[in-house]
C-alpha positions as a printed NumPy array, in Angstrom:
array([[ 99.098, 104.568, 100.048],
       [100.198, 108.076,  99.813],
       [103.533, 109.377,  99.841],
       [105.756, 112.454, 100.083],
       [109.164, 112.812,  99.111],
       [110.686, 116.112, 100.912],
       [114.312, 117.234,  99.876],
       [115.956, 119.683, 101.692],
       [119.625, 121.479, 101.384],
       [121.615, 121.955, 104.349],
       [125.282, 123.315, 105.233],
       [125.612, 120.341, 107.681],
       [122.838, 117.858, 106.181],
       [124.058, 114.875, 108.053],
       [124.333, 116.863, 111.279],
       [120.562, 117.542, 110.896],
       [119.858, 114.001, 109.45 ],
       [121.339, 112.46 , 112.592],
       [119.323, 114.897, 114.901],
       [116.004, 114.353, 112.726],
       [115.811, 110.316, 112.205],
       [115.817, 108.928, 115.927],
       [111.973, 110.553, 115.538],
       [111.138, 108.867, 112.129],
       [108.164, 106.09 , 112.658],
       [108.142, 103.388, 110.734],
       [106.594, 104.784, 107.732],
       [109.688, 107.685, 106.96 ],
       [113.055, 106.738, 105.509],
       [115.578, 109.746, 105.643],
       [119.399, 109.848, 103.863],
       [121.484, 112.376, 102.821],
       [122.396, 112.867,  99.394],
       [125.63 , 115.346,  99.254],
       [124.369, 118.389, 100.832],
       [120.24 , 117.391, 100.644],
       [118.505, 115.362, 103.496],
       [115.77 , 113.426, 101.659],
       [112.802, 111.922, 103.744],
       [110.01 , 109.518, 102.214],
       [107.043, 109.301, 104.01 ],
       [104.24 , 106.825, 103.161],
       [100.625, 106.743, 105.275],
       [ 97.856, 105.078, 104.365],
       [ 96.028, 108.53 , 104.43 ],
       [ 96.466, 112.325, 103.157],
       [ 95.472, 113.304, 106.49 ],
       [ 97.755, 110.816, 108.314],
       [100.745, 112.203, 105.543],
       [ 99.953, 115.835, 105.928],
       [100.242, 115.356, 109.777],
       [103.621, 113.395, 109.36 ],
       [104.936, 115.726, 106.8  ],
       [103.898, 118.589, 109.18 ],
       [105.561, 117.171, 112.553],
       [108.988, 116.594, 110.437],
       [109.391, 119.635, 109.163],
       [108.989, 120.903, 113.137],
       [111.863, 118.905, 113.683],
       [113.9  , 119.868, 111.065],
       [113.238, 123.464, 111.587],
       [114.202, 122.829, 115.358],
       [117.404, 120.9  , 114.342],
       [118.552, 123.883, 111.993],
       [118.084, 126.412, 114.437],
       [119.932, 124.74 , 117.156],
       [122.627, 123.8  , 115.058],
       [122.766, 127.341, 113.886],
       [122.769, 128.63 , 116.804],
       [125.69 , 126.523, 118.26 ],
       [127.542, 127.439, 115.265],
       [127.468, 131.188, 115.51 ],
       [128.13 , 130.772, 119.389],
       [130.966, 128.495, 119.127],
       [132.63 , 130.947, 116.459],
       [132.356, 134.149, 119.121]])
């Protein structure tokens, strides 16, 4: 089994935890720890974790700029 533990900061890590986890498979666990988001990923291969890993961190990225976004544009 391999696994990858990924711990991110975020001004509004639950915000992006919420967004993230309804597209976690079976094999990902995400929580937020204070201001971190923490996701576990375990596949049975490094090509089926690097893929995973990969795909999340889409997400995420996604999820921060859209919540950035609506941030700055509900402060104009």
């Amino acid at each position: 089994m391999r696994r990858a533990r990924l711990e991110t900061e975020h001004e509004h890590a639950r915000l992006l935890a919420e967004a993230v986890t309804p597209d976690n498979t079976d094999s990902m666990t995400t929580t937020v720890e204070d201001d971190s988001i923490v996701t576990v990923i375990e596949r049975e291969t490094t090509g089926g974790l690097q893929a995973t890993v990969d795909d999340y961190v889409v997400n995420l990225t996604v999820a921060e700029t859209v919540a950035d976004n609506a941030t700055r544009h509900s402060n104009s």
